[in-house]
C-alpha angles and dihedrals in degrees: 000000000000105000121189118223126184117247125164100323100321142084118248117209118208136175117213116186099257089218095069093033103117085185142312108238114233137157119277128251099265110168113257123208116166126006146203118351093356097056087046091052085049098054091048085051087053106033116186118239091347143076111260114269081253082067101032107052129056126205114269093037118135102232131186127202108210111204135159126264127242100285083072135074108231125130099223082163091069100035111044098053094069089048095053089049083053095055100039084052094049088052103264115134129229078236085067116050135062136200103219112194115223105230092164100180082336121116137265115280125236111236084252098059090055094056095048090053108054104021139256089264089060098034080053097054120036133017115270119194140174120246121263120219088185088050101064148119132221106235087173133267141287134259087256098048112260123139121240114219123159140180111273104229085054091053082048102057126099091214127031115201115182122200128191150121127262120227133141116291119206088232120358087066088237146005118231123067125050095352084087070072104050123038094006106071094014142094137287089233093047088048090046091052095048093048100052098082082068091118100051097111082232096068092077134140107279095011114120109151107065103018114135094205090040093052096044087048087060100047091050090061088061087067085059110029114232104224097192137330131212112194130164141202121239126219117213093277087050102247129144112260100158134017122199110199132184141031109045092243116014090059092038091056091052092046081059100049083054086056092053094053079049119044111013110108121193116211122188095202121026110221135239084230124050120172113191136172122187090229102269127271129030100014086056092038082116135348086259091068100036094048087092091061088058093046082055089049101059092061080064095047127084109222112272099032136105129273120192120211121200112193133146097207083177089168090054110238106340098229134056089218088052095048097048101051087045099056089029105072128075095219126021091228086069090063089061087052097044101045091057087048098048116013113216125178105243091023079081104073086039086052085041081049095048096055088050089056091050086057099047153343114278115215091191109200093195132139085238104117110269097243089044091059091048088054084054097048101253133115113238134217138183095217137350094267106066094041093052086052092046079057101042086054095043090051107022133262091273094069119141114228136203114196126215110190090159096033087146090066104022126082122198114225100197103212 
């Protein structure tokens, strides 16, 4: 069976012997209507537990659009024109309104890369601008402790839209909804503070009730009050194939539910051998990023198998912190110990790395330099195919496989 898996911005073909494959995890069959810019204009047309933006907004209003960076997959290129054509009809000026792009602990964008994200019709337009974290305000802080501090032309604005994907998030449940908040326009210490209670067992992927990130991120979203979102659903090749609009969790929670008919795939045996790929750019783009796509893989694995990981990771590790503790301990066990000792944003992914690897061997493709990929306790390989024949002779040539070619967006229930 040849199977394509994103890597970079190319396709690898591979061919796994039929006989040992357990499944290939793609997306279900969910009926799709509209698409793409269409099916954004028709759910702000239908917003869910709110009055449309045309309702919503008066001229004269200062007004922020809140949407991710470039390490994320969101067409914000598709999805924030129809928006401005709702505001300007409902009176609102260009003058007034402002794209703020969520960096959360990311780096600073190029102008180019604004413009490529959002489009020439909207650089052309408005003002778009990166957040700050040395440009924002204590509201206050949350019932759990965490600090909310947000970027002060957000707190400044009259009407917050926030804009994002939703997709599964290793411990925050989901992406998408408030989470443009907190962590997006916020501080390294607030976002510290949220993702700590990572390792509670309740922050897990597709998990919302419950979920201590998930609920502080809410709440955090009271100090600063979330207008309207519009978030969408992806399929594989990253198009838009549903839009949820309107109030900032009642709409979010059904865009979720719509995830779940989507990209939640039972299995009934997990396999010695799972080959996973995040989806290509931009979700390879480091190992910061395609870190999700392994997390999704070890629900597939029986302890003490392989996982191989093909990622590009073309830009190395993607934060210094990251970086550091990875390279930093001796053993990647000591990173489990010491995250839950002193918490450290960045720490976390590295901690997230390290119980995979109590799980199962990880066999990383990647374009990172091969010694480089043994000091940060992974096991490196030129090309798939080599990797998948180092397994096969680890584990014998009997070995099941599952296959992730969209580990980034599809989550394993194990049944």
């Amino acid at each position: 069976m040849n199977i394509l898996f994103g890597y970079g911005h190319e396709k690898l073909n591979i061919k796994l012997p039929e006989e040992q494959i357990i499944s290939v995890l793609k997306p279900n069959d969910v009926p799709i209507d509209l698409t793409g810019f269409e099916e954004v204009k028709r759910s702000l047309c239908a917003p869910i537990g709110s009055k449309r933006l045309y309702n919503i907004v008066k001229p004269s209003q200062k007004l922020v659009i809140i949407t991710s960076d470039i390490t994320r997959p969101v067409p914000s290129y598709e999805i924030i024109p129809p928006i401005l054509k709702e505001l300007n009809a409902a009176g609102v000026k260009d003058n007034d309104i402002q794209v703020v792009f969520a960096l959360g602990s990311h780096r600073e964008h190029t102008e180019d890369e604004k413009r490529k994200l959002v489009g020439d019709f909207v650089y052309n337009r408005v003002s778009c601008i990166d957040s700050n974290s040395d440009d924002c305000l204590r509201l206050g802080t949350t019932s759990r402790g965490t600090p909310v501090d947000i970027f002060r032309p957000v707190i400044e604005a009259d009407i917050r839209i926030c804009v994002g994907n939703i997709e599964y998030h290793y411990f925050a449940g989901y992406s998408g909804g408030a989470k443009a908040i907190m962590p997006g326009v916020s501080t390294r210490d607030a976002i510290q503070a949220n993702h700590s209670r990572m390792v509670q067992k309740e922050a897990a992927a597709g998990r919302l009730s419950g979920n201590p990130v998930r609920e502080d991120i809410d709440e955090a979203a009271k100090f600063c009050s979330v207008d309207f979102i519009v978030n969408v659903v992806l399929n594989e090749k990253k198009d838009i194939i549903k839009c949820f609009s309107g109030h900032y969790l009642k709409a979010h929670h059904e865009g979720c539910a719509f995830l779940d008919k989507l990209y939640k795939i039972p299995i009934h045996k997990k396999a010695d051998i799972v080959i996973v790929s995040p989806g290509g750019y931009p979700k390879d783009i480091n190992m910061y990023q395609a870190q999700k796509a392994l997390d999704n893989a070890q629900h597939a694995v029986r302890d003490g198998g392989v996982i191989i990981w093909i990622a590009s990771c073309k830009s190395g590790l993607g934060d210094s912190v990251f970086e550091k503790w990875m390279l930093e301990h001796k053993k990647s066990s000591d990173m489990i110990e010491n995250i839950s000792q002193n918490f450290q944003l960045g720490g976390h992914k590295a901690a997230a790395i390290a119980m995979v690897l109590e799980k199962a061997r990880v066999f990383l493709v990647s374009d990172i330099e091969a010694e480089f990929v043994k000091k940060v306790h992974l096991e490196p390989f030129n090309d798939a195919e080599s990797a998948i024949k180092a397994a096969f002779d680890e584990i014998g040539f009997n070995a099941s496989i599952i296959a992730m070619p969209f580990g980034g967006s599809t989550l394993p229930v194990f049944e």
